[in-house]
Biopython code that builds the backbone (N, CA, C, O; Angstrom):
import numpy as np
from Bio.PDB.StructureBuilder import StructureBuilder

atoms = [
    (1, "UNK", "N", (-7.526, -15.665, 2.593)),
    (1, "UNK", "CA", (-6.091, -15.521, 2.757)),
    (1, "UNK", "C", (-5.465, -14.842, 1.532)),
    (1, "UNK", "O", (-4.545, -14.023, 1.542)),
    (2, "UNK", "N", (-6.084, -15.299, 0.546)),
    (2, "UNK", "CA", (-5.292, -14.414, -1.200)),
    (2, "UNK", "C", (-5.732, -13.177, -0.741)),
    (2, "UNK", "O", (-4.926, -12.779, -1.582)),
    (3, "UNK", "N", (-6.215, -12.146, -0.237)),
    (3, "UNK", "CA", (-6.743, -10.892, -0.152)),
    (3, "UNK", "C", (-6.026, -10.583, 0.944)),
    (3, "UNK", "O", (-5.844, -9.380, 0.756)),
    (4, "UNK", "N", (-5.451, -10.867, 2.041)),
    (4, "UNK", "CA", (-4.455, -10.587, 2.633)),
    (4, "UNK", "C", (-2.996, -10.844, 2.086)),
    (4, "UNK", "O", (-2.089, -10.371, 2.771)),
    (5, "UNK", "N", (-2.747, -11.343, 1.257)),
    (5, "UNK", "CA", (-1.399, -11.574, 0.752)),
    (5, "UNK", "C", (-1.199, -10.356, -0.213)),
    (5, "UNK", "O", (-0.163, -9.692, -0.170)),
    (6, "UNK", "N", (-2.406, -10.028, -1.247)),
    (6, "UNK", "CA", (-2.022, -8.929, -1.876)),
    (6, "UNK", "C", (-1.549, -7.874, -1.448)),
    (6, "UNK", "O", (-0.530, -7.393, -1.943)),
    (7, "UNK", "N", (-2.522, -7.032, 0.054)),
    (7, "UNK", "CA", (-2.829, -6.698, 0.362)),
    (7, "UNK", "C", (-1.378, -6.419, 1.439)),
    (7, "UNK", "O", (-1.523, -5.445, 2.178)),
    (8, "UNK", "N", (-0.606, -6.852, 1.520)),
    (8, "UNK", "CA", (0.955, -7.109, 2.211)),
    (8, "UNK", "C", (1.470, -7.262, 0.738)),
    (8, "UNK", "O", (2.590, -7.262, 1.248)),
    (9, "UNK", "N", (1.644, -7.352, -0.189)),
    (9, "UNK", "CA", (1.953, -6.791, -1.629)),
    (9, "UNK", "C", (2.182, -6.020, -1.864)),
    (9, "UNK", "O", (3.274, -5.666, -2.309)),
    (10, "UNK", "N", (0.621, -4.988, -1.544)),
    (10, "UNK", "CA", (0.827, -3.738, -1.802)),
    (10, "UNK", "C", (1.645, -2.641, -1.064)),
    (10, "UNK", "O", (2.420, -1.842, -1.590)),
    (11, "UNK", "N", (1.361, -2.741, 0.115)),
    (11, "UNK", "CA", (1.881, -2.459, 1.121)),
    (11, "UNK", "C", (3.640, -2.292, 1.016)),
    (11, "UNK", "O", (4.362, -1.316, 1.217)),
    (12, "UNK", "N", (3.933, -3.627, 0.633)),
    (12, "UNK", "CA", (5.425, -3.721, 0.300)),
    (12, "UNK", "C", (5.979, -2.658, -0.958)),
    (12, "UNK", "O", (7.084, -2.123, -1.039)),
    (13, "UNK", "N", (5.031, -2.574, -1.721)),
    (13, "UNK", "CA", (5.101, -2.137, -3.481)),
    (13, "UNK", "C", (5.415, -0.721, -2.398)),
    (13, "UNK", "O", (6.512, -0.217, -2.153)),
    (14, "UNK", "N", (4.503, -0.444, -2.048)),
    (14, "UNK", "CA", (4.638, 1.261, -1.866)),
    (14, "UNK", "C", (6.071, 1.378, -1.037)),
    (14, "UNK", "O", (7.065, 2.037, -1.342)),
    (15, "UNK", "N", (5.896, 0.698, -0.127)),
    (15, "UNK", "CA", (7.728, 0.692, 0.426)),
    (15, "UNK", "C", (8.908, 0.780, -0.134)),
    (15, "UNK", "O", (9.882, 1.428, 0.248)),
    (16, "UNK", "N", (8.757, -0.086, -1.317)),
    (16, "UNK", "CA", (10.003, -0.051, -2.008)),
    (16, "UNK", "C", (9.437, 1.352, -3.201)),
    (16, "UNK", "O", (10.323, 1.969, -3.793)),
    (17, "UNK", "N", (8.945, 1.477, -3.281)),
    (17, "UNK", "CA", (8.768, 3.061, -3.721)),
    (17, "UNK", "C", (9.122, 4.613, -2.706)),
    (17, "UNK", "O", (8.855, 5.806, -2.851)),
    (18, "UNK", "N", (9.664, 4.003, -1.934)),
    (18, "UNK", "CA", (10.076, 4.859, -1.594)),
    (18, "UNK", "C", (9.386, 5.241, -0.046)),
    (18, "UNK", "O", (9.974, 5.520, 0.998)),
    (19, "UNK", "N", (7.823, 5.134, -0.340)),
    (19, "UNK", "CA", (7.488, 5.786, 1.101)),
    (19, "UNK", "C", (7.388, 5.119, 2.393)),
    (19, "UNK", "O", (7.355, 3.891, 2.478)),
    (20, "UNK", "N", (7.328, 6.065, 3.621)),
    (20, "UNK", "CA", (7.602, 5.516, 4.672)),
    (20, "UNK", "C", (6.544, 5.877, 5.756)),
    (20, "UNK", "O", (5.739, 6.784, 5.547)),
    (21, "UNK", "N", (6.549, 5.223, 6.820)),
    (21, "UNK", "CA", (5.104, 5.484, 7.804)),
    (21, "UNK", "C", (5.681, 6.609, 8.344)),
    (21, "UNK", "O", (4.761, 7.339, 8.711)),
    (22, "UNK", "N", (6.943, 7.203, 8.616)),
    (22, "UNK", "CA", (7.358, 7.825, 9.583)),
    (22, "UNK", "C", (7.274, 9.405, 8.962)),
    (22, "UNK", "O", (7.159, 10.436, 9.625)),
    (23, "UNK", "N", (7.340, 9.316, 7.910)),
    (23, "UNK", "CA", (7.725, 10.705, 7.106)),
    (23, "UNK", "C", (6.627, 11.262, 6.334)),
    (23, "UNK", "O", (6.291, 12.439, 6.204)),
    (24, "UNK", "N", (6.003, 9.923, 5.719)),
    (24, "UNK", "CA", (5.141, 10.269, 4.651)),
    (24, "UNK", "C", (3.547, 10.363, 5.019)),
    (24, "UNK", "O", (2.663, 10.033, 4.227)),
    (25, "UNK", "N", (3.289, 10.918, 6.486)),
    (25, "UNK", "CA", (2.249, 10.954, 6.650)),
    (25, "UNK", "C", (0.989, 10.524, 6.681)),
    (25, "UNK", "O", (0.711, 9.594, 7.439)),
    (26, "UNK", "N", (-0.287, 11.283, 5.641)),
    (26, "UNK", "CA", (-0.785, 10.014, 5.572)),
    (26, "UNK", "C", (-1.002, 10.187, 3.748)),
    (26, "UNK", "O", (-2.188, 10.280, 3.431)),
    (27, "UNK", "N", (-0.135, 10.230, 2.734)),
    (27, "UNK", "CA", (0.292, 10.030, 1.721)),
    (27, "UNK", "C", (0.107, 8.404, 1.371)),
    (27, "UNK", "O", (-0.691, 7.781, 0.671)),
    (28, "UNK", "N", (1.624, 7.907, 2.484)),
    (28, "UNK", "CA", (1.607, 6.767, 1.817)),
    (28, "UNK", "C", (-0.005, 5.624, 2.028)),
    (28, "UNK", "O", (-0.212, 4.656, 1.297)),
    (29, "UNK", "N", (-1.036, 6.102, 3.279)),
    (29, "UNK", "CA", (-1.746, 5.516, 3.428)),
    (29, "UNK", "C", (-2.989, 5.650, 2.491)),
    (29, "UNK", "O", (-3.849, 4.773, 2.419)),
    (30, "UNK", "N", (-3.027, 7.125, 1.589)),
    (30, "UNK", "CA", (-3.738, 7.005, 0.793)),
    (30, "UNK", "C", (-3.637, 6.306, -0.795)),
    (30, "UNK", "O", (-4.363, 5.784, -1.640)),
    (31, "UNK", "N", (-2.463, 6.618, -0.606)),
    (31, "UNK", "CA", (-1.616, 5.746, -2.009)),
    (31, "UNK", "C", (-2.267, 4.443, -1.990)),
    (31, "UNK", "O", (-3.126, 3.998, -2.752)),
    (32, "UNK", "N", (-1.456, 3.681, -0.539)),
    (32, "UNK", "CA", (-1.801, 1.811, -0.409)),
    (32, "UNK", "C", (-3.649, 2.008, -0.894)),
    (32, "UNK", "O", (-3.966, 1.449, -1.945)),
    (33, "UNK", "N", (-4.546, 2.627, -0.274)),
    (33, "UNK", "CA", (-5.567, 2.872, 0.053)),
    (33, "UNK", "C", (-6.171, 2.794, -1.373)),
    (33, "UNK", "O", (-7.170, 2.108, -1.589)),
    (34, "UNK", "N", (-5.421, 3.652, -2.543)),
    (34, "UNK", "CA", (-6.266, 3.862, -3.779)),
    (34, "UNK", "C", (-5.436, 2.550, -4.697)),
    (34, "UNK", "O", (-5.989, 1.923, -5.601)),
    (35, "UNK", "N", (-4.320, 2.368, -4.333)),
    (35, "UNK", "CA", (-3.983, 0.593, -5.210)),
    (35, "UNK", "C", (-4.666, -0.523, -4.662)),
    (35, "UNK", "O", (-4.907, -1.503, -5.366)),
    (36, "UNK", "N", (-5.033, -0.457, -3.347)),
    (36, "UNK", "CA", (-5.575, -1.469, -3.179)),
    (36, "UNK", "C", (-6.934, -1.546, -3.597)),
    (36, "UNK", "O", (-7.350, -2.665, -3.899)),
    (37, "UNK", "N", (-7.842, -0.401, -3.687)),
    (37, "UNK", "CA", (-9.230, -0.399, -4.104)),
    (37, "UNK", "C", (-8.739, -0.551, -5.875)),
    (37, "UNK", "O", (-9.659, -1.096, -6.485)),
    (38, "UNK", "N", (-7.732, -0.261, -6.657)),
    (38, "UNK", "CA", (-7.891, -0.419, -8.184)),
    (38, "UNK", "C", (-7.475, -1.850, -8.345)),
    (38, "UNK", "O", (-8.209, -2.490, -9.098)),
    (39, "UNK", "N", (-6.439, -2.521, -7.796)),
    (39, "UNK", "CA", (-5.962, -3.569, -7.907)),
    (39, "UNK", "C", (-6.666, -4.993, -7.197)),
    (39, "UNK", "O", (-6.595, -6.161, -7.579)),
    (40, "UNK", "N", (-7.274, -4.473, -6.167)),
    (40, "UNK", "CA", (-7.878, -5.690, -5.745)),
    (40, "UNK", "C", (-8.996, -5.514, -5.549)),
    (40, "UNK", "O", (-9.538, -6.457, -4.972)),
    (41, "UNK", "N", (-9.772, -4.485, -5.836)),
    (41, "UNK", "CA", (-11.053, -4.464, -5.658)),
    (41, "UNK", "C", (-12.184, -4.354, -3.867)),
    (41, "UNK", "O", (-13.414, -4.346, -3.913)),
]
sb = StructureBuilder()
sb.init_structure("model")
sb.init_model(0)
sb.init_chain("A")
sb.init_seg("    ")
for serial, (resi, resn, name, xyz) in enumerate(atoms, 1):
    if name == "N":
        sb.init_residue(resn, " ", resi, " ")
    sb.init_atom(name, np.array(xyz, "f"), 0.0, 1.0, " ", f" {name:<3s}", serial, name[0])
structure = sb.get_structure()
């Protein structure tokens, strides 16, 4: 369950940064994609 909570963390982090599913292609999915592999392993 802690690895899903980050993991909706991160997710959130990038949101309030600004990006969005609708616009940002797949940007914001590589973004979540490379914080979540540095930050949580």
């Amino acid at each position: 369950m802690e690895r899903e909570l980050k993991t909706l963390l991160v997710h959130a982090l990038v949101h309030l940064c600004g990006f969005d599913h609708e616009t940002d292609g797949g940007e914001m999915v590589a973004l979540e994609a490379r914080l979540r592999r540095e930050l949580i392993g």
